[in-house]
MDTraj code that builds the backbone (N, CA, C; nanometers):
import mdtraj as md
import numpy as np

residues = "UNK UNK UNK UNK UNK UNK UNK UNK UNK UNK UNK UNK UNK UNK UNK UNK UNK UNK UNK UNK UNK UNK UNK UNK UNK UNK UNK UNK UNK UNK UNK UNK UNK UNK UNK UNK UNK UNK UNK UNK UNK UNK UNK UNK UNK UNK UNK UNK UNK UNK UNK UNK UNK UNK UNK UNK UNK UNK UNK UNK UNK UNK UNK UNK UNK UNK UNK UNK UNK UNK UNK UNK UNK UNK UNK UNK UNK UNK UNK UNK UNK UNK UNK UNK UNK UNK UNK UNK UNK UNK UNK UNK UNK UNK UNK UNK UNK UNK UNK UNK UNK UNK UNK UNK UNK UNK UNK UNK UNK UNK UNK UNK UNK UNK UNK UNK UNK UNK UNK UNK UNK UNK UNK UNK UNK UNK UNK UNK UNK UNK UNK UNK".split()
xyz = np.array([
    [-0.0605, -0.3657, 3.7532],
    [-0.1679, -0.4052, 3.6651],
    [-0.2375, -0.5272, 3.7236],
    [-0.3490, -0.5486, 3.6872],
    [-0.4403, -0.6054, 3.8082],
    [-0.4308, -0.7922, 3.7138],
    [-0.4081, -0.9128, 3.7851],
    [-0.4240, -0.9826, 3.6893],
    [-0.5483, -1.0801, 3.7685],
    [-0.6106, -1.1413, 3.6476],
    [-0.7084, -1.2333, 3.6455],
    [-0.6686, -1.3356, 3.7220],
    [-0.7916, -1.3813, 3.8262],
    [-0.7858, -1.5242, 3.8576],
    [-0.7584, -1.6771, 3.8149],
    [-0.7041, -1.7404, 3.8674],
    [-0.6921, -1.8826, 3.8319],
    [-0.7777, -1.9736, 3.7765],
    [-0.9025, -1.9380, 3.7751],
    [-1.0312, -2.0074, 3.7544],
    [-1.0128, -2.0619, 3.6093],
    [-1.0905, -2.2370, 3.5749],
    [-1.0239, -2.2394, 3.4438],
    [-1.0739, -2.2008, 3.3630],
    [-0.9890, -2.1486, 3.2528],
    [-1.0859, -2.0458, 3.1446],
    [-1.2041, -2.1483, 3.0217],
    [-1.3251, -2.0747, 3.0390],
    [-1.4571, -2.2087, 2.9530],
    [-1.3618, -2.2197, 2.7983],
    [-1.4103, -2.3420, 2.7154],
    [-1.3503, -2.3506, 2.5826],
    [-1.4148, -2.2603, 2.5201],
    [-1.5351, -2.1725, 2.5195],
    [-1.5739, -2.0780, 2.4313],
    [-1.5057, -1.9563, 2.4060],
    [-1.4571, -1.8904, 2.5480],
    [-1.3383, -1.8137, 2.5639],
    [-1.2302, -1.8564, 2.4245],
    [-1.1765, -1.9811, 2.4322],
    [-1.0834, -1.9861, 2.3473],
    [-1.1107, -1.9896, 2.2095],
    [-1.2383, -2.0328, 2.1734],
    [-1.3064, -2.0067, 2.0644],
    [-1.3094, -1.8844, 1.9851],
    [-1.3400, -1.8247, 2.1088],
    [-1.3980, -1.6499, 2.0647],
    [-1.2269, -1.5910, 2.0756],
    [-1.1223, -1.5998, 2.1306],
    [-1.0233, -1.5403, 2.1427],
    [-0.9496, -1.5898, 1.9685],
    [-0.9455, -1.7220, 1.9279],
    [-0.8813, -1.7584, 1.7949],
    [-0.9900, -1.7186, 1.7145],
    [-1.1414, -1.6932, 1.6838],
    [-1.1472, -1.6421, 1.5903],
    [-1.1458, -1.4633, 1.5444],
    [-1.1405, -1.4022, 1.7033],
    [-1.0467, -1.2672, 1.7037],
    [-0.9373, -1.2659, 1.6460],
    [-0.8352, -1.3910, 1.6801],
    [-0.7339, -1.3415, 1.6137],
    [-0.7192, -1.3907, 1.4930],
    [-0.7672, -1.5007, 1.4419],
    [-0.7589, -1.5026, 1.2869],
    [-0.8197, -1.3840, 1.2304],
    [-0.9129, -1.3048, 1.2626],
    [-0.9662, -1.1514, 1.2128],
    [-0.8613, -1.0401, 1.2070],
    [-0.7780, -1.0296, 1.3433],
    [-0.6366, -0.9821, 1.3444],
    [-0.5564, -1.0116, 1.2276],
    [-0.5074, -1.1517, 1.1951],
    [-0.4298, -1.1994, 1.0991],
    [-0.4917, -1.1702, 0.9439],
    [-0.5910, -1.1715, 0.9221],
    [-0.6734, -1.1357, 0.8370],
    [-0.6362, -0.9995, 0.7491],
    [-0.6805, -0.8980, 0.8910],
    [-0.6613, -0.7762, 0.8453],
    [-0.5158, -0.7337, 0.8179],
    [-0.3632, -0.7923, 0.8751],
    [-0.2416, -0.7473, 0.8717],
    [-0.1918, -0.8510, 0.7439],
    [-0.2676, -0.9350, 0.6686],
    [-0.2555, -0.9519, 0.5528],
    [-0.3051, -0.8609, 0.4870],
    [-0.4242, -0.8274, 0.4821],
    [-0.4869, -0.7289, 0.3926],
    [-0.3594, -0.5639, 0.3765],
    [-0.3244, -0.5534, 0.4888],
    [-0.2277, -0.4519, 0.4858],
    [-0.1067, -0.4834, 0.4448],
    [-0.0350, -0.6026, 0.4491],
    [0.0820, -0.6578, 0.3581],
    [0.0427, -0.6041, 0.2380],
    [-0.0746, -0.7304, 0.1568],
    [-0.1206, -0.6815, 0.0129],
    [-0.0796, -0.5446, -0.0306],
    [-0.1471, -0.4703, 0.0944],
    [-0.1508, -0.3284, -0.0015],
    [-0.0226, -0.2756, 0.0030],
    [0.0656, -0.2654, 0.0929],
    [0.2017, -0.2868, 0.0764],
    [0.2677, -0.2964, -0.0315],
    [0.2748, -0.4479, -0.0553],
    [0.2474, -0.5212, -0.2107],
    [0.2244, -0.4597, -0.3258],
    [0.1180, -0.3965, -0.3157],
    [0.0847, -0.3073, -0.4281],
    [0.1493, -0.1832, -0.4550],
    [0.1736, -0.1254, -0.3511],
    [0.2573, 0.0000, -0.3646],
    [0.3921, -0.0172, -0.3808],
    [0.4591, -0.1355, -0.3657],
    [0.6191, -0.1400, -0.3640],
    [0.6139, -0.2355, -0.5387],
    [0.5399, -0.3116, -0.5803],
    [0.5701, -0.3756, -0.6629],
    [0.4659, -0.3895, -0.7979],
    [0.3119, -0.3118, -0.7605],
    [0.2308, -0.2888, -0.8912],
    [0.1810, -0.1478, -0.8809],
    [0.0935, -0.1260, -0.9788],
    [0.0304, 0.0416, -1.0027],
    [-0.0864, 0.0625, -0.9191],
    [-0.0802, 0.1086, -0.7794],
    [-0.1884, 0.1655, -0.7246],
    [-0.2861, 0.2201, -0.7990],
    [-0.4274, 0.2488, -0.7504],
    [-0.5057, 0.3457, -0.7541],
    [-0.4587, 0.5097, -0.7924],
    [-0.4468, 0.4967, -0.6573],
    [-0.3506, 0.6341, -0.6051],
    [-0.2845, 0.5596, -0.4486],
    [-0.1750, 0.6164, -0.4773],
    [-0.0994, 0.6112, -0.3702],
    [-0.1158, 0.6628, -0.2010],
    [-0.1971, 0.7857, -0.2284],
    [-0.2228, 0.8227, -0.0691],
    [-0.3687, 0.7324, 0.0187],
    [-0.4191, 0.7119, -0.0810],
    [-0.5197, 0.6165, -0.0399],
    [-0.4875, 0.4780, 0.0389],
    [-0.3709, 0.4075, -0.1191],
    [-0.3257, 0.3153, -0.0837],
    [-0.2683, 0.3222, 0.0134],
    [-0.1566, 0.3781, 0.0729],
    [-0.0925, 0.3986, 0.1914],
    [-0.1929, 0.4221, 0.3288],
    [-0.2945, 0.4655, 0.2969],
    [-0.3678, 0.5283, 0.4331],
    [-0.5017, 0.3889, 0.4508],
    [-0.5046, 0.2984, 0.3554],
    [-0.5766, 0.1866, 0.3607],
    [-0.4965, 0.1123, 0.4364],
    [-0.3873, 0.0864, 0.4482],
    [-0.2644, -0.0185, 0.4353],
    [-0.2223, 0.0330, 0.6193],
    [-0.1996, 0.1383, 0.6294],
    [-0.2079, 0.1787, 0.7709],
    [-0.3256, 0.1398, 0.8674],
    [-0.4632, 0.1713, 0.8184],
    [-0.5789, 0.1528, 0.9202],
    [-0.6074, -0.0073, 0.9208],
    [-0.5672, -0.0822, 0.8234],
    [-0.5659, -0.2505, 0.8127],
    [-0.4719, -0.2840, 0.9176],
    [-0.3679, -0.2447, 0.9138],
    [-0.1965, -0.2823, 1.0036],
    [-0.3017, -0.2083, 1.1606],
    [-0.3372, -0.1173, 1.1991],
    [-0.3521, -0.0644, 1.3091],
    [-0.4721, -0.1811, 1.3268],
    [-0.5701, -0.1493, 1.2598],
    [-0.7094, -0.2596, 1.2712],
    [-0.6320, -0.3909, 1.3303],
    [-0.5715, -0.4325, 1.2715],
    [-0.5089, -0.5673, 1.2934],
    [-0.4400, -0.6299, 1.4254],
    [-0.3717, -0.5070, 1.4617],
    [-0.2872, -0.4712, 1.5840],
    [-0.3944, -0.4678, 1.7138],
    [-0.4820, -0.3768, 1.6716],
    [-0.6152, -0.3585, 1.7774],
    [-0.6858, -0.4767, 1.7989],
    [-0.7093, -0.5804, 1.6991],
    [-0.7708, -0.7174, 1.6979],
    [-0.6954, -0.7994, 1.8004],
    [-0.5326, -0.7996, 1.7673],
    [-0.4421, -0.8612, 1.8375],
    [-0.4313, -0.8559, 1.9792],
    [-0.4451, -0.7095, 2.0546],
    [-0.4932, -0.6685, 2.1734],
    [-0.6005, -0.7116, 2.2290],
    [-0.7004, -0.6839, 2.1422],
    [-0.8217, -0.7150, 2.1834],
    [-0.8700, -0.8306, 2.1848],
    [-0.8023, -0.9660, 2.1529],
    [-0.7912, -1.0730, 2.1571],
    [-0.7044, -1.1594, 2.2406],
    [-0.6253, -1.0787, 2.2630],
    [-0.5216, -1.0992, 2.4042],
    [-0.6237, -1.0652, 2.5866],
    [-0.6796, -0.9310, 2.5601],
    [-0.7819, -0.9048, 2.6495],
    [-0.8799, -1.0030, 2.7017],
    [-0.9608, -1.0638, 2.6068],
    [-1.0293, -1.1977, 2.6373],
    [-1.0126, -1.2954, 2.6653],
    [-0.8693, -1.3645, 2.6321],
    [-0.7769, -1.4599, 2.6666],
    [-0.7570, -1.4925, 2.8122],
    [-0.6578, -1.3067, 2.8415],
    [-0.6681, -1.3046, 3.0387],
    [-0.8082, -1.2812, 3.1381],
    [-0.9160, -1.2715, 2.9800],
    [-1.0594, -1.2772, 3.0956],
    [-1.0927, -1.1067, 3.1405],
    [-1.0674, -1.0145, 3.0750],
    [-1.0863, -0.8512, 3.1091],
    [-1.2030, -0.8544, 3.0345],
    [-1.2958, -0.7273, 3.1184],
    [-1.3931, -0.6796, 3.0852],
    [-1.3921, -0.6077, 2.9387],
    [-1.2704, -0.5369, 2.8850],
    [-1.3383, -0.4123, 2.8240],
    [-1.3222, -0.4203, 2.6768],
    [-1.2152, -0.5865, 2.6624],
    [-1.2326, -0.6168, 2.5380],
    [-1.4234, -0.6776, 2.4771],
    [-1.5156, -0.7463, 2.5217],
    [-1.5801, -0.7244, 2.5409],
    [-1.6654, -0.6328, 2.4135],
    [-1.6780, -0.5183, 2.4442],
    [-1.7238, -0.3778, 2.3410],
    [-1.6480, -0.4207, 2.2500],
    [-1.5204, -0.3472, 2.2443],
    [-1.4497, -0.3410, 2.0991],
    [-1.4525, -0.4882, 1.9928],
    [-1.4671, -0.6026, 2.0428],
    [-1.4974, -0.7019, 2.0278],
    [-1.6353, -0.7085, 1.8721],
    [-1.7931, -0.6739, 1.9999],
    [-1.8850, -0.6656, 1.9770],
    [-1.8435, -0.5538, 1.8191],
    [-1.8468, -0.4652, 1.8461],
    [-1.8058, -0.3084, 1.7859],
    [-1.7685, -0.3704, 1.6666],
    [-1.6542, -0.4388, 1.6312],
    [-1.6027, -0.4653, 1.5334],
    [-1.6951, -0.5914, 1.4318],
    [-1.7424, -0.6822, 1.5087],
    [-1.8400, -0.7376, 1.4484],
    [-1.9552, -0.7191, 1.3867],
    [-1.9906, -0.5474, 1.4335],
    [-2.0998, -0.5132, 1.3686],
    [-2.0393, -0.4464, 1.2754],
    [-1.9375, -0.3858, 1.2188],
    [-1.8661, -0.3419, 1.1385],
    [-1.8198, -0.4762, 1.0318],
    [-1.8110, -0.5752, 1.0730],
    [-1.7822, -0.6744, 0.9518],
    [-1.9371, -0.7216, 0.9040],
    [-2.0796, -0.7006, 0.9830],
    [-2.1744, -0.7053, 0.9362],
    [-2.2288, -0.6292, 0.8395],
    [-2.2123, -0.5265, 0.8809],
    [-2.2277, -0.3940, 0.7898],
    [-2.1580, -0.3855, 0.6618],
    [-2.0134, -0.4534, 0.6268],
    [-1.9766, -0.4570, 0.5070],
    [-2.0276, -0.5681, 0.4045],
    [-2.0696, -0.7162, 0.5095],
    [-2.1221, -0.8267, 0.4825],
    [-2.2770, -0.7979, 0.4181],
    [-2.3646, -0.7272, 0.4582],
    [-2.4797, -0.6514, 0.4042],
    [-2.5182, -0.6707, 0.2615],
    [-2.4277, -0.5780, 0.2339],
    [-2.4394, -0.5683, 0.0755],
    [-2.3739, -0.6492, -0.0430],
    [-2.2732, -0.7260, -0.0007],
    [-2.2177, -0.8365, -0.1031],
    [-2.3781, -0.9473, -0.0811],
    [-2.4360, -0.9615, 0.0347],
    [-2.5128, -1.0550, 0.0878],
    [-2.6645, -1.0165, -0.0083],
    [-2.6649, -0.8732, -0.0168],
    [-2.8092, -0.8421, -0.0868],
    [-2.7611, -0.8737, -0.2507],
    [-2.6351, -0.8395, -0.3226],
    [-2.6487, -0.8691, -0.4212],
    [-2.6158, -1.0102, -0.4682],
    [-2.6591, -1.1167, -0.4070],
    [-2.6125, -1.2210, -0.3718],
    [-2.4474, -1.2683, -0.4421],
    [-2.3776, -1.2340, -0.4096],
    [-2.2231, -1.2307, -0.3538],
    [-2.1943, -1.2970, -0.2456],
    [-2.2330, -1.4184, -0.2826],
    [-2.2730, -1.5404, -0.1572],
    [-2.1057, -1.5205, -0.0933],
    [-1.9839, -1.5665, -0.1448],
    [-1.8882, -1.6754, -0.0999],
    [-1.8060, -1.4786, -0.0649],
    [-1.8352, -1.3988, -0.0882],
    [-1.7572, -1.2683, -0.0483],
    [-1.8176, -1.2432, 0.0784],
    [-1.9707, -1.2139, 0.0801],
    [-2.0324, -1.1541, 0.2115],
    [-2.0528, -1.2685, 0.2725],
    [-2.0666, -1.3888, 0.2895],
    [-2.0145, -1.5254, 0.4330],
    [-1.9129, -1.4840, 0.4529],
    [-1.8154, -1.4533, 0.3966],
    [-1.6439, -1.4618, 0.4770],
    [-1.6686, -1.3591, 0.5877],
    [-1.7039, -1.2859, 0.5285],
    [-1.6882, -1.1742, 0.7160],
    [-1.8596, -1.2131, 0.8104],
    [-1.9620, -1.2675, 0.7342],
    [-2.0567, -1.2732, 0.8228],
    [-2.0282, -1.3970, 0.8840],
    [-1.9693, -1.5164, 0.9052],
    [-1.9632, -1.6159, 0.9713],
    [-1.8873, -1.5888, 1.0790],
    [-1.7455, -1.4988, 1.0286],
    [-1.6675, -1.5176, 1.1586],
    [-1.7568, -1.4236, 1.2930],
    [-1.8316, -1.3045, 1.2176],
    [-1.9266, -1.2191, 1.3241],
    [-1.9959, -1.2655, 1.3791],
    [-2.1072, -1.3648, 1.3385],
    [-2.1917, -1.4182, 1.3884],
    [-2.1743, -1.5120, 1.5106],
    [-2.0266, -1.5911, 1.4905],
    [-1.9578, -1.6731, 1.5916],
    [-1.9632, -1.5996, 1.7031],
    [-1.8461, -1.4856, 1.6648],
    [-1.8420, -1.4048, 1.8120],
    [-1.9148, -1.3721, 1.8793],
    [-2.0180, -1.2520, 1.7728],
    [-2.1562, -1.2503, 1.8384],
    [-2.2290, -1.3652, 1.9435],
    [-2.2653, -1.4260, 1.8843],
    [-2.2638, -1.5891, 1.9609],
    [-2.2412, -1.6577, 2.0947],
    [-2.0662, -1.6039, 2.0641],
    [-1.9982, -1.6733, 2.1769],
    [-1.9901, -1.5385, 2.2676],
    [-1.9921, -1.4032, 2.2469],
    [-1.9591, -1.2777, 2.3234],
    [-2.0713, -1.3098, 2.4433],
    [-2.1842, -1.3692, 2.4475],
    [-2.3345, -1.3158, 2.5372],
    [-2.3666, -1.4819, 2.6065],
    [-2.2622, -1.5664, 2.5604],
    [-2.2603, -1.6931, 2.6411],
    [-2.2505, -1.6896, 2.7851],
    [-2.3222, -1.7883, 2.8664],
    [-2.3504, -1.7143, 2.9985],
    [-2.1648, -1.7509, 3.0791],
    [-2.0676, -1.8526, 2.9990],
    [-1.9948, -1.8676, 3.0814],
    [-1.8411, -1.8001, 3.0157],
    [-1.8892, -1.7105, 2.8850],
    [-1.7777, -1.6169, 2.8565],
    [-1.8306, -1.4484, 2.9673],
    [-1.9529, -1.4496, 2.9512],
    [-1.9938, -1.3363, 3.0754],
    [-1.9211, -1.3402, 3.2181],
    [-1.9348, -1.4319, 3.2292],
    [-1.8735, -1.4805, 3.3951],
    [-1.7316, -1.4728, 3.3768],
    [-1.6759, -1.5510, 3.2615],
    [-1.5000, -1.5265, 3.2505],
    [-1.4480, -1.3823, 3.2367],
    [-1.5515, -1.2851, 3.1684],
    [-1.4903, -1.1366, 3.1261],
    [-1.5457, -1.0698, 3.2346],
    [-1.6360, -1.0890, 3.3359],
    [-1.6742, -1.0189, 3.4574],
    [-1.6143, -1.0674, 3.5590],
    [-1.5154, -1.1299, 3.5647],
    [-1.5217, -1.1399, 3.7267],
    [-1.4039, -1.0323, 3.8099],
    [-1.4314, -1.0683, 3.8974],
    [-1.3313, -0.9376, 3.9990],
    [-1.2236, -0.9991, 4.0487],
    [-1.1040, -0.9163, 4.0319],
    [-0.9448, -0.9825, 4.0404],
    [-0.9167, -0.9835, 4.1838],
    [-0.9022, -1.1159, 4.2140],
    [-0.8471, -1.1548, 4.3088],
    [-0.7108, -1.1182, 4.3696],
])
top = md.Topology()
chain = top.add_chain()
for i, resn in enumerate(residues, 1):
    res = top.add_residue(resn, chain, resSeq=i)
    for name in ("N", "CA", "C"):
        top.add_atom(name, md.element.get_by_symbol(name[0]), res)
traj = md.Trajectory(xyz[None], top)
């Protein structure tokens, strides 16, 4: 497996890698909760609950990776990165139109960061370069 150069990594890198993973941590709470709910209060329905509670735990797991990826400086976290931020925009949308101020900021701030920090000219250079 090919590893990244020595070069020192910019502080935005580390920026953008902790607020990936607080998004990680985020979501594998959200999947505890539902957990939570199914072992100790009255679901909805149960197959839902269970199949919410799975794609949160996997979501979460994938954040964790994909936040590890940027860390060692790889290209391909990158996308999934981006990808997911427009997906916390997209839910942010509509709490935001019905003004649901303090619900739709929580996921549009941490997006906007990344966004942000993803197209910085010296996180480009850290996730492009060629392994020495």
């Amino acid at each position: 497996m090919p590893t990244p150069s020595r070069d020192p990594r910019p502080r935005a890198v580390a920026v953008l890698t902790a607020v990936v993973l607080l998004e990680a941590l985020v979501l594998a709470g959200a999947a505890l909760r539902l957990v939570w709910t199914l072992l100790f209060e009255e679901p909805l329905t149960v197959g839902g609950t269970v199949f919410l509670a799975a794609v949160s735990f996997g979501g979460g797991l994938w954040l964790l990776h994909v936040g590890r990826g940027l860390w060692r400086g790889f290209r391909w976290p990158r996308a999934a990165a981006l990808v997911v931020q427009l997906f916390l925009l997209v839910v942010a949308f509509p709490l935001l139109r019905s003004e649901q101020w303090a619900a739709g900021l929580v996921p549009t701030v941490p997006a906007v960061v990344v966004l942000l920090l993803l197209f910085r000219p010296d996180v480009l250079a850290w996730t492009s370069r060629t392994v020495r």
